[in-house]
C-alpha positions in Angstrom: 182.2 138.7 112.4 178.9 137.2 114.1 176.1 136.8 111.4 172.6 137.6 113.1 169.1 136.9 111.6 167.1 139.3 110.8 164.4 138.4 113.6 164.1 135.3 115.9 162.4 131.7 113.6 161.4 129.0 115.1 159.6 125.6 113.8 156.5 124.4 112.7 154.8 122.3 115.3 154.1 119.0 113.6 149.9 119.8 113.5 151.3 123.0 112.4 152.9 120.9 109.1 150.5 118.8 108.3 147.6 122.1 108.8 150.1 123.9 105.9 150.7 121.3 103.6 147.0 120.0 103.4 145.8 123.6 103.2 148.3 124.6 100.5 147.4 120.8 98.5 143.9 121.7 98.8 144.1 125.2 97.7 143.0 127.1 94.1 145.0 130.1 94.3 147.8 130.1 92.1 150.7 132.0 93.3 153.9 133.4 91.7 152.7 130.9 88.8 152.6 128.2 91.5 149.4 126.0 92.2 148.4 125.0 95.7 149.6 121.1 94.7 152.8 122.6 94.1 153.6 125.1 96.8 153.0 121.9 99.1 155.4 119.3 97.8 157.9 122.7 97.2 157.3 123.2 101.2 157.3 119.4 102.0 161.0 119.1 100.5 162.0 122.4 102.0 160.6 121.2 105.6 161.8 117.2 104.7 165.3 118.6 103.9 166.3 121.7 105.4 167.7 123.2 102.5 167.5 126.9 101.4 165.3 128.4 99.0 168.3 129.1 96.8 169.3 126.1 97.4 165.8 124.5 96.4 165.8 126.7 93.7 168.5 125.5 92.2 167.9 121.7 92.0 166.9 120.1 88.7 164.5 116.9 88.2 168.1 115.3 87.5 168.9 116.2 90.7 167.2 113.7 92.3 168.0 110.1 92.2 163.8 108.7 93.3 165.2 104.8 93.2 168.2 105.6 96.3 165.7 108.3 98.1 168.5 110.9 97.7 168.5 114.5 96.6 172.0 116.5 95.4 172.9 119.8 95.5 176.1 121.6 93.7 178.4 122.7 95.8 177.7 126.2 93.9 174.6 126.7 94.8 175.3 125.1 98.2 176.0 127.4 101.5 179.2 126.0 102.6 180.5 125.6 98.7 180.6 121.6 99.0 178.4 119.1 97.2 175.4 117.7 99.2 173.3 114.3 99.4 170.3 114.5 101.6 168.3 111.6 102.2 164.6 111.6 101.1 161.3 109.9 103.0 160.6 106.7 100.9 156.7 108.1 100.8 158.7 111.6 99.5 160.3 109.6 96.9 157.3 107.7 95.5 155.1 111.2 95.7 157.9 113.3 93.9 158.4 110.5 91.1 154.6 111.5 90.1 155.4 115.0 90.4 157.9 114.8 88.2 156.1 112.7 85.4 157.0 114.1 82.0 159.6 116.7 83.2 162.9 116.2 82.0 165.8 115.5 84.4 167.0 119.8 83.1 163.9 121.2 84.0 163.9 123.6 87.1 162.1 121.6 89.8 160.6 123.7 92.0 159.7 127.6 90.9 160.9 129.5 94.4 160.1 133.3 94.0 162.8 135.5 94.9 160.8 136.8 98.2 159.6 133.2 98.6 157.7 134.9 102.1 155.3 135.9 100.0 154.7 133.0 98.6 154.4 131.5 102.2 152.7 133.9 104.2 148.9 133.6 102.3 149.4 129.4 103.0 150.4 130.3 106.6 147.3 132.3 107.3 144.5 129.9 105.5 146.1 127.0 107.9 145.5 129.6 110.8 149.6 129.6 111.4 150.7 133.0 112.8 153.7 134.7 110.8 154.5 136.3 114.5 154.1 134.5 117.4 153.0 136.0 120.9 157.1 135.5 121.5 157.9 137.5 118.3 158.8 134.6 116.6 158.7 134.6 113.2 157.6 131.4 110.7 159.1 132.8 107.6 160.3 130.5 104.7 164.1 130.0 106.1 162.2 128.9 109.3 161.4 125.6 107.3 164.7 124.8 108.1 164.9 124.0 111.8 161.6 122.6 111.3 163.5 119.7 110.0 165.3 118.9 113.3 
């Protein structure tokens, strides 16, 4: 059985990146219990690393190891059931070992909402990003992914 996406993704143009993250950094709305500061390093590591937002979802503070630039996810939580290291930016590194300042390695790292669209689609349209492009292309949260190519 062939599995189809919903619509056609495709990736963020690198202006198109930096436009989101600084807009979301920059921004006072809190979403889904989620400050702007917060939405942008949660879309930086989702961009940076490809993973899913269950995936993201499920990493810890412990999952992270800040001194080897690496971040694991269980092979339960992980698409193709197998344990996964993914290599982390040094400048990542150093700006997640502030994030995480006082937060135990247990503690849930990033708060992804279950529709985490919604959480996207408000950041998309104060950095002027369309959600549909004139292609019918869609930049939806799972279209972070091939960003990272």
């Amino acid at each position: 059985m062939l599995f189809r996406s919903r619509h056609d993704r495709r990736a963020l143009e690198p202006d198109e990146i930096r436009r989101l993250l600084r807009v979301a950094a920059q921004s006072d709305r809190i979403s889904f219990n989620l400050t702007g500061p917060e939405r942008s390093v949660m879309y930086r590591i989702a961009i940076e690393t490809g993973l899913r937002a269950a995936e993201l979802r499920s990493l810890t503070v412990g999952s992270f190891d800040l001194d080897a630039c690496t971040v694991t996810v269980q092979a339960s939580y992980s698409k193709h059931r197998r344990e996964d290291t993914i290599p982390l930016r040094i400048d990542t590194a150093r700006m997640l070992k502030d994030y995480f300042i006082g937060k135990t390695p247990s503690v849930q790292a990033f708060k992804v909402p279950a529709k985490p669209i919604d959480l996207l689609r408000p950041d998309l349209e104060a950095a002027g990003i369309p959600y549909i492009d004139t292609a019918g292309c869609y930049v939806d949260f799972h279209a972070l992914r091939p960003t990272t190519g």
